[in-house]
C-alpha positions as CSV (number, residue, x, y, z in Angstrom):
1,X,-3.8,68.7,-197.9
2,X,-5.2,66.1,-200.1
3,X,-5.6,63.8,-197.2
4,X,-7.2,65.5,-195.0
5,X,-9.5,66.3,-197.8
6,X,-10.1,62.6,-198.4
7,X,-10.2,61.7,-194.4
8,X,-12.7,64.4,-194.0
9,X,-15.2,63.0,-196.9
10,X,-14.3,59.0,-195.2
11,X,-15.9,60.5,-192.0
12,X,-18.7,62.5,-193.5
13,X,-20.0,58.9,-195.3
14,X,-19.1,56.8,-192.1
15,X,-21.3,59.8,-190.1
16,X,-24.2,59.4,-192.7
17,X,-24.1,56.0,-192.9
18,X,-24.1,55.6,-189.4
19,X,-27.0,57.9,-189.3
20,X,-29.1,56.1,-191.5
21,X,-28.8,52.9,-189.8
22,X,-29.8,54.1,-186.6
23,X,-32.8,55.6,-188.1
24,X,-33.7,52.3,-190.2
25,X,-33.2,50.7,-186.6
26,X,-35.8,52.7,-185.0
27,X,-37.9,52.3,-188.0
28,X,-38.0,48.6,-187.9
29,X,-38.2,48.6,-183.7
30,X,-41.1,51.8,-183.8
31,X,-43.9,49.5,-185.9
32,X,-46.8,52.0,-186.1
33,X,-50.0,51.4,-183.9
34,X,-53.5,51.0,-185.7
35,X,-55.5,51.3,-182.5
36,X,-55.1,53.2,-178.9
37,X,-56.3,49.9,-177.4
38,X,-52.9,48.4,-178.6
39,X,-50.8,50.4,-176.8
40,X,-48.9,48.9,-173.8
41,X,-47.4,50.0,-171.1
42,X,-45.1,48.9,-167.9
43,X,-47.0,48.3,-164.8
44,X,-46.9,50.9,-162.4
45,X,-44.7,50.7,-159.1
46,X,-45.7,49.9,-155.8
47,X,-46.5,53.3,-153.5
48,X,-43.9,53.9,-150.8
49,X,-45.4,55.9,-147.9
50,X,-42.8,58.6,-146.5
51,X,-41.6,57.9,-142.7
52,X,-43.5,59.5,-140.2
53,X,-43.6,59.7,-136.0
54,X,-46.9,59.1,-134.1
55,X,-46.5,60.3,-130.4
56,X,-49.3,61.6,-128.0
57,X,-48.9,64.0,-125.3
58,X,-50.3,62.8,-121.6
59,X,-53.4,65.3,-122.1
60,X,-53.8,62.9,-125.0
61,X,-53.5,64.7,-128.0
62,X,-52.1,62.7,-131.1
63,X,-49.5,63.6,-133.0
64,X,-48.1,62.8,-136.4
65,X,-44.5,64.2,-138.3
66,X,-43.7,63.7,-141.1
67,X,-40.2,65.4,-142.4
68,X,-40.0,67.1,-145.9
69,X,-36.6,68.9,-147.1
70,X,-37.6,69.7,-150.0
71,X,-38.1,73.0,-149.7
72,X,-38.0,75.5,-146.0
73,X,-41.6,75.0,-145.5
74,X,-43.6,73.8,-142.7
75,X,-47.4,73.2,-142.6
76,X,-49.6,72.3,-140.1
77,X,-52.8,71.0,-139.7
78,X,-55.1,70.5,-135.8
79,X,-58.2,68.0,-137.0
80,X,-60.7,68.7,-134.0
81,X,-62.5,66.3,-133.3
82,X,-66.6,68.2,-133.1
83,X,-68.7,69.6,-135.9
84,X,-71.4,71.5,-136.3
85,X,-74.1,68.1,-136.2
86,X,-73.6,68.8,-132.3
87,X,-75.3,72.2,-132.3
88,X,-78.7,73.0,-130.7
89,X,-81.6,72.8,-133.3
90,X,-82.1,76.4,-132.2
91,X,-78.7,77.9,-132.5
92,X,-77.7,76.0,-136.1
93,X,-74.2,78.5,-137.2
94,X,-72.9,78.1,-133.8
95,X,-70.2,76.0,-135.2
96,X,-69.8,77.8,-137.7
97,X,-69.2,80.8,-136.2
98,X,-66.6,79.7,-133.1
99,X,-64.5,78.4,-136.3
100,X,-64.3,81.5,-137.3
101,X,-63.9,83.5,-134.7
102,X,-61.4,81.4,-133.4
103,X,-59.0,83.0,-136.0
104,X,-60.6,86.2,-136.4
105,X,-61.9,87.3,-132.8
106,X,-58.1,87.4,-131.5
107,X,-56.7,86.0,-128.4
108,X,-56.6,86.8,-124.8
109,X,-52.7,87.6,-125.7
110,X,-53.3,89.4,-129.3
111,X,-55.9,91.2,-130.6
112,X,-56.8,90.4,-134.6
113,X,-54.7,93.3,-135.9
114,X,-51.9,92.2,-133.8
115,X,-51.7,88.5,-135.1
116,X,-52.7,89.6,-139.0
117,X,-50.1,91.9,-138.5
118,X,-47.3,89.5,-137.0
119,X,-48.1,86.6,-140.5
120,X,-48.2,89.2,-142.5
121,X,-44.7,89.8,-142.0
122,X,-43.6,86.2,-141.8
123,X,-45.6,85.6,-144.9
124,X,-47.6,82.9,-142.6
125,X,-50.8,81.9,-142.5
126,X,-52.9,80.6,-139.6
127,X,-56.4,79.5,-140.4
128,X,-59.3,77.8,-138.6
129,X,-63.4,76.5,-139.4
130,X,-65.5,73.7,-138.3
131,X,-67.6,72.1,-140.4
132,X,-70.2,68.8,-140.3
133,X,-67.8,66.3,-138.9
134,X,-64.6,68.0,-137.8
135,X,-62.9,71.1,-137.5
136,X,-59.4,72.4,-138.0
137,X,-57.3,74.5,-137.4
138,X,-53.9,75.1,-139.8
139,X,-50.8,76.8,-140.2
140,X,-48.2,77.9,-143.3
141,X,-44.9,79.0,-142.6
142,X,-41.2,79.2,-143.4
143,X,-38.9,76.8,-141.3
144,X,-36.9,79.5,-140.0
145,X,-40.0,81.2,-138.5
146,X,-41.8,77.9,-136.8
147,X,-41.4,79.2,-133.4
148,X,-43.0,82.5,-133.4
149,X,-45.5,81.2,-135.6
150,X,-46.3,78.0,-134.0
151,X,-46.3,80.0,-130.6
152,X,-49.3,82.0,-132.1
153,X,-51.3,78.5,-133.7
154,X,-51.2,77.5,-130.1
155,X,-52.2,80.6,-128.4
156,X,-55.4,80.8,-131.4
157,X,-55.7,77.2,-130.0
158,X,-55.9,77.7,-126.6
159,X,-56.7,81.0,-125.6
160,X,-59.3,82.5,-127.9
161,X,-60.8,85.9,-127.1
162,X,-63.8,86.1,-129.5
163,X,-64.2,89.7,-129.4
164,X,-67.7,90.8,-129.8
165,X,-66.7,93.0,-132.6
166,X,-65.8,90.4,-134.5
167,X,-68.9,88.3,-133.8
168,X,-71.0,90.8,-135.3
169,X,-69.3,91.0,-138.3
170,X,-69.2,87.6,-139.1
171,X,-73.0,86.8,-138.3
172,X,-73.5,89.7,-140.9
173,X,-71.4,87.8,-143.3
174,X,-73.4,84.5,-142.4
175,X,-76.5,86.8,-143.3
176,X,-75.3,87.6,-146.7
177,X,-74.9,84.0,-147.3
178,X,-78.3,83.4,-146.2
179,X,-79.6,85.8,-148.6
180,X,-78.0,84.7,-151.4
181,X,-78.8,80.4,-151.2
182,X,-81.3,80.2,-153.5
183,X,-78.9,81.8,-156.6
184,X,-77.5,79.3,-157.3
185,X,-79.7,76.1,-159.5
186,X,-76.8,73.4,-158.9
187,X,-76.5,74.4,-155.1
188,X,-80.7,74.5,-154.8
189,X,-80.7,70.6,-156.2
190,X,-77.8,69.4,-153.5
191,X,-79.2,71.7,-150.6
192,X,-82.8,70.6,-151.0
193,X,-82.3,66.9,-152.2
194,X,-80.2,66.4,-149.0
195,X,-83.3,67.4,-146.8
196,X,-85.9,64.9,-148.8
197,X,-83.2,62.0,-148.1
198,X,-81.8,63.0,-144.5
199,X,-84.6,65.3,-143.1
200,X,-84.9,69.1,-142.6
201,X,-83.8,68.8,-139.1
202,X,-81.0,66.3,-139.7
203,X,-77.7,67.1,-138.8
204,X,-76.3,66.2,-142.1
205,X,-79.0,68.3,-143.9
206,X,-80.4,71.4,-141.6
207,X,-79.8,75.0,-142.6
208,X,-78.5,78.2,-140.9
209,X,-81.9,80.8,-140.7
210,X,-81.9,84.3,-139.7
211,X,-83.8,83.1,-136.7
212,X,-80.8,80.7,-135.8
213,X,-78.2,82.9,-136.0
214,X,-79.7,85.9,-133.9
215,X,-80.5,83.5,-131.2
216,X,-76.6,82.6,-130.8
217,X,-74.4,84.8,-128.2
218,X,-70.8,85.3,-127.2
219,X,-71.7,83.0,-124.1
220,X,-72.9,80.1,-126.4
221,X,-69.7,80.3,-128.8
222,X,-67.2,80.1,-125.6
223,X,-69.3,77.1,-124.0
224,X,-69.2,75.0,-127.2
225,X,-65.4,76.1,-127.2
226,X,-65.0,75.0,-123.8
227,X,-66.9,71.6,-124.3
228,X,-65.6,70.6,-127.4
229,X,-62.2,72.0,-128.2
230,X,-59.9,70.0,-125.8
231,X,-56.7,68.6,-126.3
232,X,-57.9,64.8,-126.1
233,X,-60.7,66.1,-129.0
234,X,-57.0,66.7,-131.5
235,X,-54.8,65.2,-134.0
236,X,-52.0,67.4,-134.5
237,X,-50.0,66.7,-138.3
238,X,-47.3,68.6,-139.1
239,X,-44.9,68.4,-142.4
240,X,-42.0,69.8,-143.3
241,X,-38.2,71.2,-143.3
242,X,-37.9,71.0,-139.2
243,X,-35.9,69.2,-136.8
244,X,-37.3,66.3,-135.1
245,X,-36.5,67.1,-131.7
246,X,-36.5,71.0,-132.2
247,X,-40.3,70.8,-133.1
248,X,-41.3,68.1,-130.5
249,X,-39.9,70.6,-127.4
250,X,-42.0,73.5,-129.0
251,X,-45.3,71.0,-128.9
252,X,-44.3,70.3,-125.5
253,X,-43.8,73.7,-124.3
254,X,-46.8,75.3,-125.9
255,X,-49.2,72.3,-126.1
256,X,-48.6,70.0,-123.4
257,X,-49.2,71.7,-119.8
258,X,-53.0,72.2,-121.9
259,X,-55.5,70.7,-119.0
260,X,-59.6,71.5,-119.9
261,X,-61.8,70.9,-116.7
262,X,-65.4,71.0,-118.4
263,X,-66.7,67.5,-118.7
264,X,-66.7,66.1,-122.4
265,X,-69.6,66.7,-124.2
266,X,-71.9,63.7,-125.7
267,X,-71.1,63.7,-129.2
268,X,-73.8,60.6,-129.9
269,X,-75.1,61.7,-133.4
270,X,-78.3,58.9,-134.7
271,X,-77.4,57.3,-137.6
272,X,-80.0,59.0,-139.8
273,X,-82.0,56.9,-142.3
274,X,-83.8,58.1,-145.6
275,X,-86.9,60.0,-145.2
276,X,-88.5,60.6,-148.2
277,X,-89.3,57.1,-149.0
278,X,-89.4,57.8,-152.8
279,X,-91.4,60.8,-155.2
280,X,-90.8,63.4,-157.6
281,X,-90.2,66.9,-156.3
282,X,-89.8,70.5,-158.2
283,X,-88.4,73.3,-157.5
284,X,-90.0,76.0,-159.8
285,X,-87.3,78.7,-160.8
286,X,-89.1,80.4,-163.7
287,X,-86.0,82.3,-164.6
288,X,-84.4,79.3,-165.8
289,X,-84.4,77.9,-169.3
290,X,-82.5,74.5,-168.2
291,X,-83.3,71.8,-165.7
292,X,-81.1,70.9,-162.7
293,X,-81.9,67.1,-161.6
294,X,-81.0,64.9,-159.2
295,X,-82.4,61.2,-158.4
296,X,-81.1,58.4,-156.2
297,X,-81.5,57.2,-152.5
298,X,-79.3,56.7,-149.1
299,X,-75.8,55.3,-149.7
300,X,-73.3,53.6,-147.4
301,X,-70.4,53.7,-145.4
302,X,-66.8,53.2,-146.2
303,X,-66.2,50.8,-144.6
304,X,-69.1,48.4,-146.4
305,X,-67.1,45.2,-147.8
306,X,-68.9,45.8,-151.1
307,X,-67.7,49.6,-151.3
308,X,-64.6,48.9,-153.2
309,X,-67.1,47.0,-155.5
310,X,-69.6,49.9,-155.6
311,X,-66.7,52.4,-156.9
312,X,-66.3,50.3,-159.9
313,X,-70.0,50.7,-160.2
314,X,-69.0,54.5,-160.3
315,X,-65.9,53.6,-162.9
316,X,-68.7,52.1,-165.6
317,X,-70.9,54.9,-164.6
318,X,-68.8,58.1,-164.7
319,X,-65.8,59.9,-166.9
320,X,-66.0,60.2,-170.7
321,X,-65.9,56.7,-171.6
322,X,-68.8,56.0,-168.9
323,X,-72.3,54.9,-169.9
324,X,-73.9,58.0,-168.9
325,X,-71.5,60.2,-170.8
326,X,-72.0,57.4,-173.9
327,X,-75.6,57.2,-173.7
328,X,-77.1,59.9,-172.1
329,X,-74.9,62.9,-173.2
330,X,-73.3,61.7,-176.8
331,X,-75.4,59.4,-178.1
332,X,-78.9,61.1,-177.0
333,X,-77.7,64.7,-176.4
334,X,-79.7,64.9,-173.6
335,X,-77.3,66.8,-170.8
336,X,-74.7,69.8,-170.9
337,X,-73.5,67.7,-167.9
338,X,-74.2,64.0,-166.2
339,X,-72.8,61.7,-163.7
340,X,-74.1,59.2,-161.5
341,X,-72.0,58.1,-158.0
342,X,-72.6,55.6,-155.0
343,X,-71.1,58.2,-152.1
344,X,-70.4,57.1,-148.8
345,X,-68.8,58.6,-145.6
346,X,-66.4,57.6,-142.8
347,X,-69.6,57.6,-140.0
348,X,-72.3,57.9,-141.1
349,X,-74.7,57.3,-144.7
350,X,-73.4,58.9,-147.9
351,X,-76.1,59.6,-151.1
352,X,-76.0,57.9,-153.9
353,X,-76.9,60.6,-156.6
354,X,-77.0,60.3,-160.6
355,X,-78.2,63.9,-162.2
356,X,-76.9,66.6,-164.3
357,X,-78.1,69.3,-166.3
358,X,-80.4,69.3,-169.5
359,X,-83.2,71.9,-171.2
360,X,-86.1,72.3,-169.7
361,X,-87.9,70.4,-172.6
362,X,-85.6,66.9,-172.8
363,X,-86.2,66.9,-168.5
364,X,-88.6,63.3,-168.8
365,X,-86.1,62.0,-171.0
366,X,-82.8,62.9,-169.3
367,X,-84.6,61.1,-166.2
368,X,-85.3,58.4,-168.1
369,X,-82.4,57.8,-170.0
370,X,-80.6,57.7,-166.6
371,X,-82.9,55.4,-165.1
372,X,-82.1,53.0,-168.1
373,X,-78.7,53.1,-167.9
374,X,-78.8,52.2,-163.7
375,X,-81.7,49.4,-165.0
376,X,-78.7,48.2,-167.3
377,X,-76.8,47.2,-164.7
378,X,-79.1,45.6,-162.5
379,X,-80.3,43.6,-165.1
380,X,-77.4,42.3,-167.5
381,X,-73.8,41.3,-166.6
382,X,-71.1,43.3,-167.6
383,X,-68.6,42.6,-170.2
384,X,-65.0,41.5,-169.4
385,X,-63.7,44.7,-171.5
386,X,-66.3,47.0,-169.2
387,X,-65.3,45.9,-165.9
388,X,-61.0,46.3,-167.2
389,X,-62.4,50.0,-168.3
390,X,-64.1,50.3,-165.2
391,X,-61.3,49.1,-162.8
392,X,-58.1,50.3,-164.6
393,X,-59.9,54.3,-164.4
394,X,-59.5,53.4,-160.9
395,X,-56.2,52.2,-160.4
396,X,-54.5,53.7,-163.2
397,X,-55.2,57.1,-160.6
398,X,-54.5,55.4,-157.7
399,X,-51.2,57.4,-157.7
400,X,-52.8,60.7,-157.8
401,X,-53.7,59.8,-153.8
402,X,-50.0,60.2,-153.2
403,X,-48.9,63.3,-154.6
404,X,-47.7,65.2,-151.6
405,X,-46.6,64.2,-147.6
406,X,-49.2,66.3,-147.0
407,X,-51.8,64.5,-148.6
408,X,-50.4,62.0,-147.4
409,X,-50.7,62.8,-143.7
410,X,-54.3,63.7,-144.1
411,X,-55.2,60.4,-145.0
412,X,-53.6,59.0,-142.5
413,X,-55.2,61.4,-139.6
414,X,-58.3,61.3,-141.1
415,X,-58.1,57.0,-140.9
416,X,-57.7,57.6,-137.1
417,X,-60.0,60.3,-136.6
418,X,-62.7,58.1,-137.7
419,X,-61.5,55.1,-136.2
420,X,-60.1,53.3,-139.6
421,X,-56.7,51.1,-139.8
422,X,-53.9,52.8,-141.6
423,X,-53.5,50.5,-144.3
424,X,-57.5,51.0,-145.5
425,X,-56.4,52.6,-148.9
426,X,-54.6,49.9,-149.9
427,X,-56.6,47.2,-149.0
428,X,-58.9,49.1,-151.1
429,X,-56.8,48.7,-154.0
430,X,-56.5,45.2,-153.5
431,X,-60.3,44.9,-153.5
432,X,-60.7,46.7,-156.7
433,X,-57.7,44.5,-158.4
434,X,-60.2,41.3,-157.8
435,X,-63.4,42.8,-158.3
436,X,-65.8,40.2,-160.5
437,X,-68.2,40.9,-163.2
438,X,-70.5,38.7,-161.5
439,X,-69.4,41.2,-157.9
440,X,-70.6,44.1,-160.1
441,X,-74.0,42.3,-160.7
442,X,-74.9,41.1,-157.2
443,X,-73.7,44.5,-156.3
444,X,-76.1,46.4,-158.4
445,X,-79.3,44.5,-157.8
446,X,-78.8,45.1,-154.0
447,X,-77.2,48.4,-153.6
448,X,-79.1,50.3,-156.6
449,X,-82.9,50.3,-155.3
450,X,-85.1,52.4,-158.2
451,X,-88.0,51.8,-156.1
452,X,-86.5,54.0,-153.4
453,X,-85.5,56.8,-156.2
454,X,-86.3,60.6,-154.9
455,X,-86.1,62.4,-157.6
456,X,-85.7,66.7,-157.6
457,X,-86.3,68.9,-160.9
458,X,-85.2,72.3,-160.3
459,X,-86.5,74.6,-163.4
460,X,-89.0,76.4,-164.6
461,X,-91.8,74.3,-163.1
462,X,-94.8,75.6,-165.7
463,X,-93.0,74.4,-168.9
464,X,-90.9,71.6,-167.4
465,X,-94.3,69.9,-165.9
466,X,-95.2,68.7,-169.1
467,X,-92.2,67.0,-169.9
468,X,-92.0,65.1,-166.5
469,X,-95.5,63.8,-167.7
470,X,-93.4,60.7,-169.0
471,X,-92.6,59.3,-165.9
472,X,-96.1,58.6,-164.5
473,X,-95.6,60.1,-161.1
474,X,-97.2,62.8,-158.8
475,X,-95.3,65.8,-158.8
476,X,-95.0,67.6,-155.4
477,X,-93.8,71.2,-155.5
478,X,-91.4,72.1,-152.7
479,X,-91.1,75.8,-151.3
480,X,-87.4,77.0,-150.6
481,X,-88.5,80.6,-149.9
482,X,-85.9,82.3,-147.3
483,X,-87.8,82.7,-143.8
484,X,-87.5,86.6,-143.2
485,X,-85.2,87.5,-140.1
486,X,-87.3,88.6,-137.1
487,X,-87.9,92.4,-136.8
């Protein structure tokens, strides 16, 4: 009995003593860290793009799969290739409307109640719009019911009915939204500053009126169905737990014997240049007690060789450890919110904007104090420690780009949509990597153009007048009133 007495109190010391060594160990290896900027960490791995199949059907539609086992889901997602920048100046909502009514005027096969009723009980979803540049049309379901719901995406596809019912009710719902445009302060300042750059009647800026809408028929949404909605006009993706050859026979059967007579619409769209030269425009709102502002001139296209260069531009810019954030919201206390952003599209002119929000009475100076900081950069050369902030915000969320096949996919149907190659992301990446200091400088005197700064205030325009006295410039008053509908 003794010895196991003794044997037992051996191990209990050999335990502890064991114990504390391994804790002295990670003592001495875990030396503590004075500063976050000390911290280091392993380089992150290269990105691995999931397979996929590309194969196009001889009435030429595209399409991608990419398999996903994860779990018995299957997605699916028709980019169309229209938008509503082809509608008639006098029917603007046309788009908008077909895109709806596509999924909620029913088919020649199925009314709406019929095909509600049908993905209700698969617990599937089937829905469609069109917007400035594209259109779509998408589908949710489980794998074991792709057939009868894949069977009704194409039928929506190809056979819409757009009941007359239905066009009423959503033109009334298009109505409401008229109505209610000019709630909003933050929607107001990107509405209104997208006419002064683009133009009232630009595609990428024009409006839906009351006028507009009760000037489109049931005739008009099936001819711009019929002229734009045609197999050669779609990229098909689809991800998810199917079979390869299982899903390609279903796109054959339902898809492929899909012929469209009409001749193909011109879809030739200017490339629109900035309008409003420069100026300083207000919007009164006399309810308000805080200024929405936005200031800045055209931007650029994605595929500009200095883009990747203008996005660090964005990285010293933006995000809590950006100079506006520094400067203009922490150090100044000038804005609830602020951010300033060289935007660019796939085809055609983005904006670059800088704005945010601030009181009515700090208005001058929260213009100012972003002018300064945009000045800044034009002016004097970054540091070394700047640009690594700048470019690591960047690339440290590169990864966040691939969180999902179907994110994935997206990116890839949207690179050939607009005509881009497939490996544009990353050669992207590789452009940030070696961006320059002396890149960011060149960059910012010829991309950042103060001169051609429009600047929009909306707010209470009789106390927020005084404070935009600062800036030594003309104020011209713009009128967002809602033209009434016609009696």
């Amino acid at each position: 009995m003794n010895k196991i007495k003794k044997s037992l109190q051996w191990l209990t010391i050999g335990l502890i003593t064991i114990t504390f060594t391994i804790i002295s160990r990670n003592v001495a290896i875990a030396q503590p860290i004075s500063h976050y900027s000390d911290l280091a960490y392993p380089p992150l791995g290269e990105v691995e793009l999931p397979k996929y199949d590309r194969l196009s059907l001889d009435n030429g539609m595209v399409i991608y799969l990419m398999e996903d086992h994860r779990l018995p889901l299957i997605t699916g997602n028709a980019v169309l290739k229209t938008g509503d920048k082809f509608e008639p100046t006098d029917k603007i909502g046309l788009a908008t409307l077909t895109g709806d009514l596509l999924r909620t005027g029913g088919t020649t096969n199925r009314s709406r109640n019929e095909i509600d009723t049908i993905l209700e009980q698969k617990a599937a979803s089937i829905e469609t719009s069109i917007g400035t540049n594209s259109g779509n049309v998408t589908f949710n379901t489980l794998s074991y019911d792709l057939e009868e719901v894949f069977n009704l995406f194409a039928d929506i596809l190809r056979n819409p009915a757009f009941e007359e019912t239905f066009l009423d009710f959503e033109k009334n719902n298009l109505r409401g939204s008229i109505s209610r445009r000019n709630d909003n302060p933050g929607n107001v300042v990107r509405r209104e500053f997208r006419k002064l750059i683009y133009g009232d009647d630009s595609p990428y800026a024009r409006t839906i009126e009351y006028s507009t809408l009760e000037n489109i028929t049931r005739e008009d949404i099936i001819n711009f169905y019929q002229q734009h909605i045609r197999p050669e006009n779609i990229i098909l993706g689809i991800v998810g737990d199917f079979e390869p050859d299982k899903i390609k026979n279903i796109i054959a059967q339902t898809l492929g014997d899909w012929e469209v007579d009409t001749p193909a619409p011109a879809q030739n769209i200017p490339m629109p240049t900035q309008v409003a030269s420069s100026g300083l425009y207000l919007i009164d709102q006399p309810q308000l007690t805080q200024s929405n502002i936005l200031l800045g001139h055209l931007g650029g296209e994605l595929d500009d060789p200095n883009y990747p260069t203008l996005t660090v531009i964005n990285g010293l810019l933006n995000g809590f450890g950006g100079r506006l954030h520094n400067q203009v919201r922490s150090r100044q206390g000038l804005a609830y919110s602020v951010y300033g952003v060289w935007g660019a599209n796939y085809n055609y002119p983005g904006l670059f904007l800088a704005g945010g929000q601030t009181n009515t009475d700090t208005s001058g100076q929260f213009i100012q104090a972003i002018n300064q900081e945009i000045e800044k950069l034009r002016t004097e050369r970054i540091s070394q420690e700047d640009l690594d902030y700048a470019k690591n915000s960047i690339l440290n969320s590169f990864v966040f780009q691939f969180q999902s096949p179907n994110q994935i996919l997206s990116r890839i149907m949207t690179y050939e949509y607009y005509g881009y190659p497939q490996d544009f992301i990353f050669d992207y990446q590789k452009a940030v990597t070696n961006t320059t200091a002396q890149q960011v400088f060149e960059s910012a005197q010829n991309y950042l153009q103060p001169d051609k700064f429009v600047t929009l205030v909306v707010g209470n325009g009789d106390e927020v007048k005084d404070t935009l006295a600062v800036l030594n410039q003309d104020i011209q008053t713009l009128d967002i009133t809602i033209p009434l509908p016609n009696s």
